[in-house]
C-alpha positions in Angstrom: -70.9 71.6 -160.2 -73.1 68.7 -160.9 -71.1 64.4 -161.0 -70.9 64.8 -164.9 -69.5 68.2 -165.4 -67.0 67.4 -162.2 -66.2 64.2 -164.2 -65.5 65.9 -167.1 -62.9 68.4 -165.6 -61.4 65.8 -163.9 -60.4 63.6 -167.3 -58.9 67.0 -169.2 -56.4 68.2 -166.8 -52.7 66.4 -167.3 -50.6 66.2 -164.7 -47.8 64.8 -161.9 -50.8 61.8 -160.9 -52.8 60.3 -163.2 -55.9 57.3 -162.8 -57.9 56.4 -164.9 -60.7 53.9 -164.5 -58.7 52.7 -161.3 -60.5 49.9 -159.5 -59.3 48.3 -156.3 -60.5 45.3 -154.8 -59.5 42.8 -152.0 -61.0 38.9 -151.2 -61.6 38.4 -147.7 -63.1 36.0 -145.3 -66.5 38.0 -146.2 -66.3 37.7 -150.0 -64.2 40.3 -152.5 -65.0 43.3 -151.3 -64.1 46.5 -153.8 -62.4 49.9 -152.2 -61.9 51.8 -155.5 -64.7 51.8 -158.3 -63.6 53.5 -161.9 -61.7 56.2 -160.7 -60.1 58.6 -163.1 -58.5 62.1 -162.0 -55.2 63.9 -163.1 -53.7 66.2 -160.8 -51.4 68.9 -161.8 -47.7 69.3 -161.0 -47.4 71.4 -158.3 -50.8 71.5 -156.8 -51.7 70.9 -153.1 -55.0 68.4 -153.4 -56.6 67.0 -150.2 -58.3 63.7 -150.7 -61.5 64.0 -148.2 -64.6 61.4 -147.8 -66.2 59.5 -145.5 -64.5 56.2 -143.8 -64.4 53.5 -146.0 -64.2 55.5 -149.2 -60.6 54.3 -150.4 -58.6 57.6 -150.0 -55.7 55.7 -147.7 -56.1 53.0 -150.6 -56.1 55.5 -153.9 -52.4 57.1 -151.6 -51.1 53.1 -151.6 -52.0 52.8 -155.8 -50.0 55.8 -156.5 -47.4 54.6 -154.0 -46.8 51.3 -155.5 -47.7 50.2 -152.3 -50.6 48.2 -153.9 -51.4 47.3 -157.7 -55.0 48.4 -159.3 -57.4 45.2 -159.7 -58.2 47.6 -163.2 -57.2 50.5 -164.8 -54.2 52.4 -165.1 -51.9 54.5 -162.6 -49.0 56.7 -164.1 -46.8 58.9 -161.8 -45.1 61.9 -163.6 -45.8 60.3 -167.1 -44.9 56.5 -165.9 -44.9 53.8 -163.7 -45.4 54.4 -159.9 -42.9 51.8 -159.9 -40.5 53.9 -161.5 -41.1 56.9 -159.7 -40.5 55.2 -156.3 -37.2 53.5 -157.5 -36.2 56.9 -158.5 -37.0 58.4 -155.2 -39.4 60.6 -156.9 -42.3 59.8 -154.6 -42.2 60.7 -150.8 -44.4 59.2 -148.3 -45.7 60.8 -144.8 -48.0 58.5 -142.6 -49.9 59.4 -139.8 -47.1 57.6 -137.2 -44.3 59.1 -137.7 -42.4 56.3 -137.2 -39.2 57.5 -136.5 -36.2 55.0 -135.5 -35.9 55.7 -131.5 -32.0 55.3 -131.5 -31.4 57.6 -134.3 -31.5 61.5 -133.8 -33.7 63.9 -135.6 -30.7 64.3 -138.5 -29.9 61.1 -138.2 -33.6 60.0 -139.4 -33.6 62.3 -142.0 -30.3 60.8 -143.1 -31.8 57.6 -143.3 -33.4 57.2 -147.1 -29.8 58.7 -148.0 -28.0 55.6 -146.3 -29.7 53.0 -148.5 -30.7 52.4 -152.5 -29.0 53.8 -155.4 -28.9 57.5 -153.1 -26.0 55.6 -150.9 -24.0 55.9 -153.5 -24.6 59.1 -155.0 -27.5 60.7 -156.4 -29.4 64.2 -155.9 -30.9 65.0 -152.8 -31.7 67.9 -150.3 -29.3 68.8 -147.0 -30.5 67.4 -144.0 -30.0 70.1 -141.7 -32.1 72.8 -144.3 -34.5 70.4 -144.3 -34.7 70.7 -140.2 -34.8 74.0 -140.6 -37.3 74.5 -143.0 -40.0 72.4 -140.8 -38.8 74.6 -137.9 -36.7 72.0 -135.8 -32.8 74.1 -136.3 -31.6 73.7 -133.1 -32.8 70.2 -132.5 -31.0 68.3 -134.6 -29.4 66.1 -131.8 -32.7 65.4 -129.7 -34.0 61.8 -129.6 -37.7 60.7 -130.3 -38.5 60.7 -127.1 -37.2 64.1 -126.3 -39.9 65.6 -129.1 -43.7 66.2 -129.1 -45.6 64.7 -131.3 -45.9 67.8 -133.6 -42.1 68.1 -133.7 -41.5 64.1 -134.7 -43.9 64.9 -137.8 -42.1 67.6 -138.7 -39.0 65.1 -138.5 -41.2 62.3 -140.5 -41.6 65.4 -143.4 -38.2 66.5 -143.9 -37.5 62.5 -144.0 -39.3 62.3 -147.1 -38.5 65.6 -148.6 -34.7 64.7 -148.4 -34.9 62.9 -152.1 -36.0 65.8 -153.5 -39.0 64.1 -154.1 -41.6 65.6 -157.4 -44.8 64.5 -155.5 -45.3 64.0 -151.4 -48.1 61.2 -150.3 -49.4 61.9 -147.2 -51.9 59.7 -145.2 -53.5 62.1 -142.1 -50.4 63.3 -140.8 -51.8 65.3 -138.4 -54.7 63.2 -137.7 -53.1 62.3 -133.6 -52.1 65.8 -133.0 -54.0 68.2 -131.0 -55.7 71.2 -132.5 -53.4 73.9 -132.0 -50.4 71.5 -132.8 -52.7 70.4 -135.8 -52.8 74.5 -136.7 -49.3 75.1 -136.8 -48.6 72.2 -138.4 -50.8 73.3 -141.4 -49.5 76.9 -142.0 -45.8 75.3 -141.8 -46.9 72.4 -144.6 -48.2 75.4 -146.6 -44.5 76.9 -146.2 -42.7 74.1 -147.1 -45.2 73.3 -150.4 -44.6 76.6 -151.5 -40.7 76.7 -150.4 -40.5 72.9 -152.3 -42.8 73.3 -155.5 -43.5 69.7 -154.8 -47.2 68.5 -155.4 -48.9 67.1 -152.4 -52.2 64.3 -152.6 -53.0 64.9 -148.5 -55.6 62.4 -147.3 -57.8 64.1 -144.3 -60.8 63.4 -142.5 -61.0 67.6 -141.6 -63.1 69.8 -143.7 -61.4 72.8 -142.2 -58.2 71.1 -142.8 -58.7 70.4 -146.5 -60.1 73.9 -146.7 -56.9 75.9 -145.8 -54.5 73.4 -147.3 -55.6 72.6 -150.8 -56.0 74.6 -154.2 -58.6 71.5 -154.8 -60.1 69.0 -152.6 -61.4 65.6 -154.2 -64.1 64.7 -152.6 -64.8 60.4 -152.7 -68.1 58.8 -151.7 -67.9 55.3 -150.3 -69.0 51.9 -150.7 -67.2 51.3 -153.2 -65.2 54.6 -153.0 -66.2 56.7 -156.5 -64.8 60.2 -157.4 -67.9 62.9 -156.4 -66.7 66.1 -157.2 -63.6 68.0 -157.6 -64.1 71.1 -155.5 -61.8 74.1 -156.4 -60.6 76.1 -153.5 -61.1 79.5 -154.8 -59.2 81.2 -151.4 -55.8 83.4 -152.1 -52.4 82.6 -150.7 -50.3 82.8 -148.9 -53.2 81.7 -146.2 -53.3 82.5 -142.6 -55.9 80.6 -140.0 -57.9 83.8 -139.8 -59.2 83.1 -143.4 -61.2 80.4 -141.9 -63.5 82.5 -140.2 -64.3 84.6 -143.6 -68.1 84.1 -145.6 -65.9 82.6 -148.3 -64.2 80.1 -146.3 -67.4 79.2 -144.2 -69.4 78.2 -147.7 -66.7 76.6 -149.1 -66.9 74.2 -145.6 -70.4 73.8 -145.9 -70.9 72.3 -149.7 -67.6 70.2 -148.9 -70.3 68.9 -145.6 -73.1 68.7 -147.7 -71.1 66.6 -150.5 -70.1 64.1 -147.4 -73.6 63.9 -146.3 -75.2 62.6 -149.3 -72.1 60.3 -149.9 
């Protein structure tokens, strides 16, 4: 697919995320510099689409724009047809960072309790249980352990039913599993897949892994840096429900290697 065609599929498709001409750019002691340069992409409700690119290219930054967690220098953002603003004061918009950052005094249900003990959902308001929430990221039995008493892997999982607890309509998350180790980092990908296709709930997942944004995603956006600028929109053309042993398949393996060459010439 060549910049202008990719381009052009990426303005037609409507969607749960919309930019359009998005540009992002900060003043610092070393002059304005610009993260974000005329980005426009829609991404479809429901759809799992990894954000890849070498460091520097703005993914973390394009995750904080649909956040609300930072406003465009140009363009426009809308979230499910509006503001980002008005999706995250709706709870519509979940966020997963790469710390987990869990509250060490709380338990594990007690964490996931937390978005439910403050806002508008304290006093009322549609949201998921806690303790199917635990269960669904594989942690039933654990609801009373501590922070310190999980592994890493296990305090993500915690950090994901935490933000799936609003119900939210699309789940932001910034290299969740970026600390783990690899086989943690494994498991942890065929259980996101589970819960994605348990939830229905579209997922932007920003990644450094080519393998990783291989298995996960129906689509991987691919950004080049300096200032970060959309490349290509690679479709992921891989059945599911996926198991790790489709990464050693011809299919998977080219996939991999145009995703490495697009990274290269970034």
């Amino acid at each position: 697919m060549t910049h202008t065609a990719a381009h052009q599929d990426l303005i037609t498709e409507q969607g749960a995320v919309s930019l359009r001409n998005v540009t992002v750019a900060f003043d610092t002691d070393r002059g304005r510099i610009t993260a974000l340069e005329d980005v426009s992409v829609d991404l479809e409700e429901s759809a799992f689409i990894s954000l890849l690119g070498p460091s520097g290219c703005g993914k973390s930054t394009l995750l904080r724009a649909v956040a609300d967690l930072l406003q465009p220098t140009a363009g426009d953002v809308t979230v499910l047809g509006g503001k980002p603003e008005e999706a995250r004061k709706a709870r519509k918009l979940g966020f997963v960072f790469q710390d987990a950052a869990l509250l060490p005094w709380r338990s594990a249900i007690e964490n996931v309790r937390l978005p439910l003990q403050v806002g508008k959902l304290a006093k009322g308001g549609d949201y998921d249980s806690p303790e199917r929430l635990l269960e669904l990221v594989g942690l039933k039995g654990r609801e009373d352990a501590y922070p310190h008493e999980l592994s890493g892997g296990m305090r993500q999982r915690v950090s994901i039913a935490r933000a799936l607890v609003c119900k939210p309509k699309v789940l932001l998350m910034d290299e969740p599993f970026g600390a783990l180790d690899e086989i943690t980092r494994d498991r942890l990908n065929e259980e996101l897949l589970k819960i994605w296709q348990a939830t229905g709930t579209t997922i932007l997942f920003v990644t450094h892994s080519i393998p990783e944004s291989v298995f996960l995603s129906q689509k991987v956006l691919v950004l080049s840096a300096h200032p970060g600028r959309v490349r290509e929109l690679v479709p992921i053309d891989l059945p599911y429900p996926r198991e790790l042993a489709v990464r050693d398949t011809p299919e998977f393996t080219a996939i991999a290697a145009h995703l490495r060459q697009l990274l290269e010439t970034c």
